[in-house]
C-alpha positions in Angstrom: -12.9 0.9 20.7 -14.7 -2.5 20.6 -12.3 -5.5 20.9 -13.0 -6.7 17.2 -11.5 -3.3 16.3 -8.8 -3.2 18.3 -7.9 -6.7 16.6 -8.2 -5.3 13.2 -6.1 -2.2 13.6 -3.3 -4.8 15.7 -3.7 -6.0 12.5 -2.8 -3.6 10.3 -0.1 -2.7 12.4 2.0 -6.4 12.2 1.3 -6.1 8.7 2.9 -2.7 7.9 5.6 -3.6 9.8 6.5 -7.0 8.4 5.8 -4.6 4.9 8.3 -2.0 5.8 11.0 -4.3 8.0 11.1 -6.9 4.9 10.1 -5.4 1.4 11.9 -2.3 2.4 15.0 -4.1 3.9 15.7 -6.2 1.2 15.3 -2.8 -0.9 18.4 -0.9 1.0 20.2 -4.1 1.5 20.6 -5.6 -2.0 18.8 -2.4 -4.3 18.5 -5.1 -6.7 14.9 -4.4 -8.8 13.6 -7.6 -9.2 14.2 -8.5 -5.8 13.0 -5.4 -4.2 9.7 -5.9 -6.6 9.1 -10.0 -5.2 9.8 -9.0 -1.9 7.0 -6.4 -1.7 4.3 -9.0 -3.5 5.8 -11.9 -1.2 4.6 -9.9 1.9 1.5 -9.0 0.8 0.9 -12.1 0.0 2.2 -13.7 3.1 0.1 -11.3 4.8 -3.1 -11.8 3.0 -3.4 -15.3 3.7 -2.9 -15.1 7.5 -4.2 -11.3 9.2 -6.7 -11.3 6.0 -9.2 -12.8 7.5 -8.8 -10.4 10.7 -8.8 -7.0 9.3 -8.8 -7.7 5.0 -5.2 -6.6 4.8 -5.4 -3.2 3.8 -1.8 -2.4 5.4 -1.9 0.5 2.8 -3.5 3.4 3.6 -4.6 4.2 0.2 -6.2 0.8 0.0 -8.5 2.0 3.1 -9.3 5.2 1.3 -10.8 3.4 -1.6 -12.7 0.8 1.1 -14.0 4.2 2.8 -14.6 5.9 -0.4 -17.1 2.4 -1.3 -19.0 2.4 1.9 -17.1 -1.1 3.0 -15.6 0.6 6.8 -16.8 3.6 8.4 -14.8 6.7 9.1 -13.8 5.8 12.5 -12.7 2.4 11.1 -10.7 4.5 8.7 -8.7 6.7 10.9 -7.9 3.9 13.3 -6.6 1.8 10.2 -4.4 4.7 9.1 -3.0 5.3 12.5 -2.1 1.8 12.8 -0.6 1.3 9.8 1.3 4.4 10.2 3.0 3.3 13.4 3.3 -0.3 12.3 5.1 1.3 9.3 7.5 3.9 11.8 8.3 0.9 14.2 9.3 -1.1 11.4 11.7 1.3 9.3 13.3 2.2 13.1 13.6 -1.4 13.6 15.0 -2.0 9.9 17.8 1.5 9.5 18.9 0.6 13.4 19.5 -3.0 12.9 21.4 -2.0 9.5 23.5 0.6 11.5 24.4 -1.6 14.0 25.4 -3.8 11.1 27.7 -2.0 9.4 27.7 1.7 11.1 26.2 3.0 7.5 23.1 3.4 5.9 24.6 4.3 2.6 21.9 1.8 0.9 19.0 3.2 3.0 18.0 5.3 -0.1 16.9 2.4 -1.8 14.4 2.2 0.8 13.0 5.5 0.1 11.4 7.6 -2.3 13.8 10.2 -3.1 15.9 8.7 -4.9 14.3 8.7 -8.5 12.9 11.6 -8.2 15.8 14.0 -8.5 15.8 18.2 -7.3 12.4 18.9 -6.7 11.4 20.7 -9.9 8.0 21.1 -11.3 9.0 18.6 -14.5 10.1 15.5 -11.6 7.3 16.6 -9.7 4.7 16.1 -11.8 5.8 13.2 -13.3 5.9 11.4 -9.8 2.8 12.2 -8.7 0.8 11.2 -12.2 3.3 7.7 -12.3 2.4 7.4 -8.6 -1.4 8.2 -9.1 -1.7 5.6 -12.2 0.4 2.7 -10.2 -1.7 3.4 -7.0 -5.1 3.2 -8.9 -4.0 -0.2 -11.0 -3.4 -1.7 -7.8 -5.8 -0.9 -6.0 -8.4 -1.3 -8.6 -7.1 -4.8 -9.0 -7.8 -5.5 -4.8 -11.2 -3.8 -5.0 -12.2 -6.3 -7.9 -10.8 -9.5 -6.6 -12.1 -8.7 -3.8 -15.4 -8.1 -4.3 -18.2 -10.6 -3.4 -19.1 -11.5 -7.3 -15.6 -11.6 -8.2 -14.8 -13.8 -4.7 -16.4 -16.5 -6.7 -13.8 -16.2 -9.6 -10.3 -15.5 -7.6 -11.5 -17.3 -4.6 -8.6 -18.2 -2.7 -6.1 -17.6 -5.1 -7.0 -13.3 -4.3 -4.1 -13.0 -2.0 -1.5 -14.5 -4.9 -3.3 -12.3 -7.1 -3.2 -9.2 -5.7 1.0 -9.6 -4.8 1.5 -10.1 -7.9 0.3 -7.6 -8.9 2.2 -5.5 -6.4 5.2 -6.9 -7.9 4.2 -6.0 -11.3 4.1 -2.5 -10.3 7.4 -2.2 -8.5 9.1 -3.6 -11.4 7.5 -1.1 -13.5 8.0 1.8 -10.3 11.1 1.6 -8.9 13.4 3.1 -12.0 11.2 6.2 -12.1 9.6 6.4 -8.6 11.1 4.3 -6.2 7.5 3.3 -5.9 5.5 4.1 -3.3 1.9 3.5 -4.0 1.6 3.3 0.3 1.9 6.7 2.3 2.7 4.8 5.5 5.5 2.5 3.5 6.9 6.3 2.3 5.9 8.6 5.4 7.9 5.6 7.8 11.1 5.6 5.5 11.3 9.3 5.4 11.3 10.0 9.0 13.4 7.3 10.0 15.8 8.5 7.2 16.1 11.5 9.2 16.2 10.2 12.8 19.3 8.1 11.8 21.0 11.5 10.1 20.8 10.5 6.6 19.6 13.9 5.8 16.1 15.6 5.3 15.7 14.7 1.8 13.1 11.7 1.9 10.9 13.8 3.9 11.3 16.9 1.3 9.9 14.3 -1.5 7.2 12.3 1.1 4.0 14.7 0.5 4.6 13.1 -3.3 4.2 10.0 -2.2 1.1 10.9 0.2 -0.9 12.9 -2.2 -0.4 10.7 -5.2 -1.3 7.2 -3.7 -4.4 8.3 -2.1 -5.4 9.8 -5.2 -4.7 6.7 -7.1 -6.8 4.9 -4.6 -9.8 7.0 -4.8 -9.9 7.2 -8.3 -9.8 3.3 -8.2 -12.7 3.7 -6.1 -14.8 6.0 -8.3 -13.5 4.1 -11.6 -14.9 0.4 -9.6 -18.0 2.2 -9.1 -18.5 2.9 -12.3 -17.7 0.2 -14.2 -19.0 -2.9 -11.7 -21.8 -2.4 -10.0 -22.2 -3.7 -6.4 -23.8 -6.6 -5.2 -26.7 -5.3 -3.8 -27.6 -3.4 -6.9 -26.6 -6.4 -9.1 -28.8 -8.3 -6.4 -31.9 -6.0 -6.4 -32.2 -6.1 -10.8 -32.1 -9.8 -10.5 -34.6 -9.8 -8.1 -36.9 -7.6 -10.4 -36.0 -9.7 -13.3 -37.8 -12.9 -11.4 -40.6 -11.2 -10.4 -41.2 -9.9 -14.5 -40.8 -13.0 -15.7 
């Protein structure tokens, strides 16, 4: 691993676990909607403006998916990402449920912070309904990054991408959290759910998690597919204008 990597994926690890710790700790400690919803756009925007310019930001897994799935980071790139937002994710939720149980000596709120919650006994009616809400809030978001981020649009958002895209973050929580918990991040889910267990609040979290795996990074790759589609890239869009000079 080259050192520019290795920065990247550092990266992506401080970011998942400033996600997690915060956005997922003001979650269990207040389990108020609209302040669970700000806190999760806050960070992302917090975090856009200062490790964005080191590894993009993606601190979502299903967000890399979609930058793998458009040819924007290799496969290697890809894996390393994942892993280091999966640990990032793990350290923080320890961090988070340990500092709270020190606290107090309970996690009673610590289901707020995970994604079992809404979801109920895991029946096929719950089920699918999670995973289709999960897939549509997954792809809206990301669909959103992949445009304001792209190098036409750059000259439209500009600097104002990062504000964008936590809002829109919040938008979706506030939408989310009644039906899903949200997720819309497997490594936000995946680092809940184990540290759930490892502080004895029961398996539960990680009976629900391969919801909240599956669905995101199918709402990321469809986000992916549905960008290609309907915006072409800039090398294409760069290649017909070229054409067009050279008929007229």
């Amino acid at each position: 691993m080259n050192i520019v990597l290795l920065k990247k994926c550092i990266a992506e690890f401080i970011g998942t676990f400033v996600l997690v710790f915060f956005a997922c700790g003001v979650a269990a400690l207040t389990g108020n909607l609209v302040a669970t919803a700000l806190a999760f756009g806050l960070v992302i925007v917090a975090m856009a403006y200062s490790i964005g310019r080191i590894s993009g930001c993606h601190i979502n897994p299903a967000v890399s998916l979609a930058f793998l799935i458009k040819k924007k980071m290799t496969l290697v790139e890809f894996v390393l990402y994942v892993a280091a937002q999966v640990l990032g994710g793990i350290f923080g939720a320890l961090l988070l449920f340990g500092i709270l149980k020190m606290n107090n000596g309970s996690l009673a709120e610590v289901g707020n912070a995970c994604n079992y919650t809404a979801t109920g006994t895991l029946k096929a009616g719950p089920i699918f309904s999670a995973i289709l809400f999960e897939i549509v809030l997954t792809c809206v978001f990301v669909f959103v990054i992949l445009h304001v981020t792209d190098e036409k649009s750059e000259k439209v958002s500009g600097k104002l991408a990062g504000l964008i895209i936590g809002l829109t973050l919040t938008l979706v929580h506030l939408l989310g959290i009644a039906v899903t918990g949200t997720s819309v991040n497997p490594a936000r889910s995946l680092a809940t759910a184990i540290s759930s267990a490892i502080y004895g609040q029961g398996t539960e979290a990680l009976k629900h998690v391969w919801i909240f795996i599956i669905a995101p990074f199918a709402g990321g790759a469809l986000a992916a597919l549905l960008h290609s589609f309907l915006v072409k890239d800039s090398t294409e869009e760069t290649k017909e204008e070229a054409k067009e000079e050279k008929t007229e």
